[in-house]
N, C-alpha and C positions, 0 to 999 in steps of 0.2 A: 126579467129575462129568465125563462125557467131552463134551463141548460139540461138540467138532470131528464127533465119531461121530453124531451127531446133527444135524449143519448144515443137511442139506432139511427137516428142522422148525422150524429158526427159520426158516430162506428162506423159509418155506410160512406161515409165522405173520406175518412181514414182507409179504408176497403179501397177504394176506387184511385186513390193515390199510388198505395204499393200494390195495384194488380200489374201496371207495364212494367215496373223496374224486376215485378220477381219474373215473370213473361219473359222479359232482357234473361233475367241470371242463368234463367235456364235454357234458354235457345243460346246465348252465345257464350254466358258466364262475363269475365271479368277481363280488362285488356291489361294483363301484370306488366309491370316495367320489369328491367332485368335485377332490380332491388330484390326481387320476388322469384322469376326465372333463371339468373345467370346470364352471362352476354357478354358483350361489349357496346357503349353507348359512345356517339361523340359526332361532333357538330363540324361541317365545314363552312367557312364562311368565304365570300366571295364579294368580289369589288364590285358587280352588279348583279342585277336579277336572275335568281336562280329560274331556268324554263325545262320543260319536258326533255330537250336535249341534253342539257346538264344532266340531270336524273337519271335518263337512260347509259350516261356515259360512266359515273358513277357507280351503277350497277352493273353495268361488264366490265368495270376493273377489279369488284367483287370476286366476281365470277370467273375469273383469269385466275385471282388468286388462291377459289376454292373455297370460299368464305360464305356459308351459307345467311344472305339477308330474310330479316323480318320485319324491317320498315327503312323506308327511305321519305322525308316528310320535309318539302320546302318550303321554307316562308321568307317571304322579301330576298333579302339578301344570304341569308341561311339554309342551309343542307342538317335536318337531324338524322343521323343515320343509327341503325339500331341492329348490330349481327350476332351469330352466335360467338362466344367467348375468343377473343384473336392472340394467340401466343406474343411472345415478346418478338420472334424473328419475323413474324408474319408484319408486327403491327410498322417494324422499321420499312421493309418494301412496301408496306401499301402506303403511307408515308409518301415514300417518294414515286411512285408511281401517280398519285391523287397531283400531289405539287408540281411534277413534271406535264401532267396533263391540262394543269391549268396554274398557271404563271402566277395568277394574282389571288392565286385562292390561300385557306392557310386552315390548321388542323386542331380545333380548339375541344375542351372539356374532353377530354380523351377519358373514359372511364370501361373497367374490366371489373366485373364480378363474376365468380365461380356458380356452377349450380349446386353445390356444397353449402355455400355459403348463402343463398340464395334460397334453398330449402329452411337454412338455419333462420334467416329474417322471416320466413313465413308463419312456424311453429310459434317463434314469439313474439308475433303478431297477437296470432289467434288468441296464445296464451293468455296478452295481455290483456283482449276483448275480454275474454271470459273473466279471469281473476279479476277484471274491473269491476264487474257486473253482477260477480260472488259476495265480492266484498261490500258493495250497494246494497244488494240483498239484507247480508246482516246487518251491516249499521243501523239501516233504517228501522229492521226487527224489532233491534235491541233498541233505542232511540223510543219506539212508541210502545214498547213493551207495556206499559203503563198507561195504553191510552182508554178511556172511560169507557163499557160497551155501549151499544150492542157493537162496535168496531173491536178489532183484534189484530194486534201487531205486524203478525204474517201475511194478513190481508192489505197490511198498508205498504209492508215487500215485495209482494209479487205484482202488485197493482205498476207501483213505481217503474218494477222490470220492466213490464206487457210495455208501457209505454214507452222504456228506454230503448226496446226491441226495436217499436216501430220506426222510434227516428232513424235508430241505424240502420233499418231494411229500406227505410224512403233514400236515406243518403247512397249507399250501396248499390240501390237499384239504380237512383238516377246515371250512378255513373257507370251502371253498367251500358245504358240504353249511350249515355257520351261516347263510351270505350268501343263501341260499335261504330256511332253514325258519325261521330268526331276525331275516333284514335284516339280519347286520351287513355294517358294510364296510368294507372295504380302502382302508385309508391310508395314508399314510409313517410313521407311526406302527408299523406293521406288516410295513416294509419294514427299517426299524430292528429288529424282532425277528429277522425272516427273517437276518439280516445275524449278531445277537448266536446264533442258532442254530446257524448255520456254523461261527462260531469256538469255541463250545461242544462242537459233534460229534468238529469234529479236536485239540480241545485232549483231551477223552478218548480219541481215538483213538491219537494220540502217545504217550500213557502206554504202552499196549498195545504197541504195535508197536516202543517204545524195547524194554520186556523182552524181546522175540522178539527184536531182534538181541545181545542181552546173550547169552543163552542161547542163539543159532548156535552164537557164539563158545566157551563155555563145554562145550554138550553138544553133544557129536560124536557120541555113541554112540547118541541116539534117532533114530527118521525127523522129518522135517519135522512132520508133524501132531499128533507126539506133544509136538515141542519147543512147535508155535502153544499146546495145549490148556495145556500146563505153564502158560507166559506167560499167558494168561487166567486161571488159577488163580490165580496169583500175585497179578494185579495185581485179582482181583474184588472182594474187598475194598474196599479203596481206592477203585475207581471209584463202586461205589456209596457209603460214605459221604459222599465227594464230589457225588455229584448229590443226595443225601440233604439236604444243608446247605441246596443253592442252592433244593431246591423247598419244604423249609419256608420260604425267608425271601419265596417266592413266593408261599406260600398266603397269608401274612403280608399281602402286600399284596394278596391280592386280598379279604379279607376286610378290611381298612382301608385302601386306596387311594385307596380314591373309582369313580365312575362313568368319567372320563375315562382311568384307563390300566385301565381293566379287562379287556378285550377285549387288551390289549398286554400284561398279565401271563398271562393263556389260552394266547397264544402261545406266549410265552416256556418255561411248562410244560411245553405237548403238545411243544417243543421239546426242552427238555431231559431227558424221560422217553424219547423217541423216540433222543436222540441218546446216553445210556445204554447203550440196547437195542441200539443199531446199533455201536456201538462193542465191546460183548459177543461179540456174536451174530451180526453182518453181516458189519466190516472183519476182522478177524481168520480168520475164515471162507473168505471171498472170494481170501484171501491161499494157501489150503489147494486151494481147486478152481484159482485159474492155475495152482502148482505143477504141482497132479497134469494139467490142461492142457498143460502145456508138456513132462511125462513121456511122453504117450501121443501126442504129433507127436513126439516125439524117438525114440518106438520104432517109430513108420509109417515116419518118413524113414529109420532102420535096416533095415527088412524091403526099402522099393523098391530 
C-alpha cells in the first residue's frame, strides 16, 4: 500500500470533505445556543402532541408579552423555546399566562443567560481552542527535538497541527451545515468535544510519528518517503483498531444516551473518524511534502 505515492489523493479527498462545511460557515456561520449569545432557554411539556396550533399560540403569548422569539422547536410531546434574555417579573406572567392557556401543560428547564456572560463563554472558548493547539505545538517540538534527520522537530509540529486543523474544520463545518438544515446548536457541550477531538487527533498522530523517528534511526538505507509509508504500514493496524473501540462504544451511546448528549456524541464521532483519517493520510504525509520542500530550496539556493 504505497500511501505516501499517492498523498494528492488523500489531500484532494481531505479538500472535498471540508469544502461544504467552510461553504456552510460562511454563508450562514454557526447556529450559537444562548451558552454563547445570551437568552433565555426552556422547554414546555404537554400531556399530548405538540401541533402547529400550539406553536402559533405560544408565539403570540410571546408577543403579547414583548418578548422577542429566536426559536420555537417541537417535538413529540415537547415545546423547546429559545428568547431573548426574560427578566425575573416577565418570567413570573409568562408563567402563568403559558399554564393558564393550556391546563395540562408545565414549564421545565427554565434557563437565563446574560449576553455578558455569554460573550465571556465565547472568549474562553476560543482561548481554549488555541492554547490547546499552542501547547500540542510545543510538546510535540520539544518531544522529537531529537529526531534523526533528514526529519526535524518543527516539521513534526506543524505537520500534527495542519491535521489537528482539519479535524476541527470538518467537525465545525459539519455542524455548521446541521445548525442551518437541522437547528442545532452550538454549545459548551460541543466546545467540550471540539476540545476531546484535539487530544484524540494528536494522541493518533503520535503513535505514527513515534515509528517514523524509530525507523530514521534504524533504516538508513531507504529515502525519507519510503521510511514515513513503512511507519504508516506498521502502525495501521493499530490505529484503526483503536479508533475502531472508541466509535462502537460511541454509537453505543448514541443509540442509548438519551436526547441531551446526542448531538455531543455526533461530534465526538465525525471527530474521531476524521482524526483516524488525518492521522493516516494527512500528518504523516504533510511530513513528506516539507521534506521534499526544504530539498528543492536547498537545490535553488545551490544553483544561485
Amino acid at each position: 500500500m504505497d500511501v505516501i505515492g499517492k498523498k494528492k489523493i488523500y489531500f484532494l479527498i481531505s479538500l472535498l470533505v471540508l469544502i461544504p462545511g467552510t461553504i456552510s460557515l460562511f454563508l450562514y456561520g454557526l447556529n450559537l445556543s444562548i451558552d454563547f449569545t445570551g437568552g433565555t432557554r426552556f422547554t414546555i411539556s404537554f400531556s399530548q402532541k405538540v401541533n402547529s396550533n400550539d406553536t402559533s399560540k405560544v408565539r403570540a403569548i410571546l408577543n403579547k408579552e414583548k418578548i422577542k422569539v429566536s426559536s420555537i422547536e417541537p417535538s413529540g410531546k415537547l415545546m423547546f423555546v429559545r428568547t431573548e434574555p426574560i427578566p425575573q417579573e416577565k418570567n413570573i406572567k409568562l408563567r402563568e399566562e403559558i399554564e393558564n392557556s393550556y391546563k395540562s401543560s408545565n414549564i421545565e428547564q427554565f434557563e437565563t443567560i446574560g449576553p455578558t456572560i455569554g460573550r465571556e463563554i465565547t472568549i474562553n472558548a476560543l482561548k481554549a481552542i488555541v492554547i490547546a493547539s499552542v501547547l500540542i505545538v510545543l510538546y510535540i517540538t520539544y518531544v522529537f527535538r531529537k529526531v534523526p534527520p533528514p526529519a526535524n522537530s518543527l516539521s513534526f509540529g506543524v505537520s500534527a497541527i495542519i491535521a489537528l486543523l482539519h479535524d476541527v474544520l470538518v467537525v465545525i463545518g459539519i455542524f455548521s451545515i446541521f445548525g442551518h438544515f437541522l437547528g442545532v446548536e452550538i454549545d459548551s457541550l460541543f466546545v467540550t468535544a471540539v476540545l476531546t477531538v484535539i487530544g484524540f487527533s494528536v494522541h493518533d498522530t503520535i503513535v505514527v510519528f513515534d515509528r517514523i523517528r524509530e525507523n530514521l534511526s534504524k533504516d538508513r538505507g531507504n529515502s525519507f518517503s519510503k521510511i514515513v509509508n513503512n511507519s504508516i504500514l506498521q502502525t495501521l493496524t493499530r490505529s484503526i483498531h483503536t479508533s475502531l473501540t472508541v466509535v462502537l462504544v460511541l454509537f453505543t451511546l448514541l443509540l442509548f444516551g438519551g436526547e441531551t448528549i446526542r448531538w455531543f456524541v455526533i461530534a465526538l464521532l465525525i471527530g474521531v473518524i476524521s482524526g483516524t483519517y488525518s492521522s493516516i493520510f494527512n500528518a504523516s504525509p504533510i511530513l513528506v511534502v516539507w521534506h521534499e520542500w526544504r530539498l528543492r530550496r536547498k537545490s535553488l539556493s545551490n544553483k544561485i
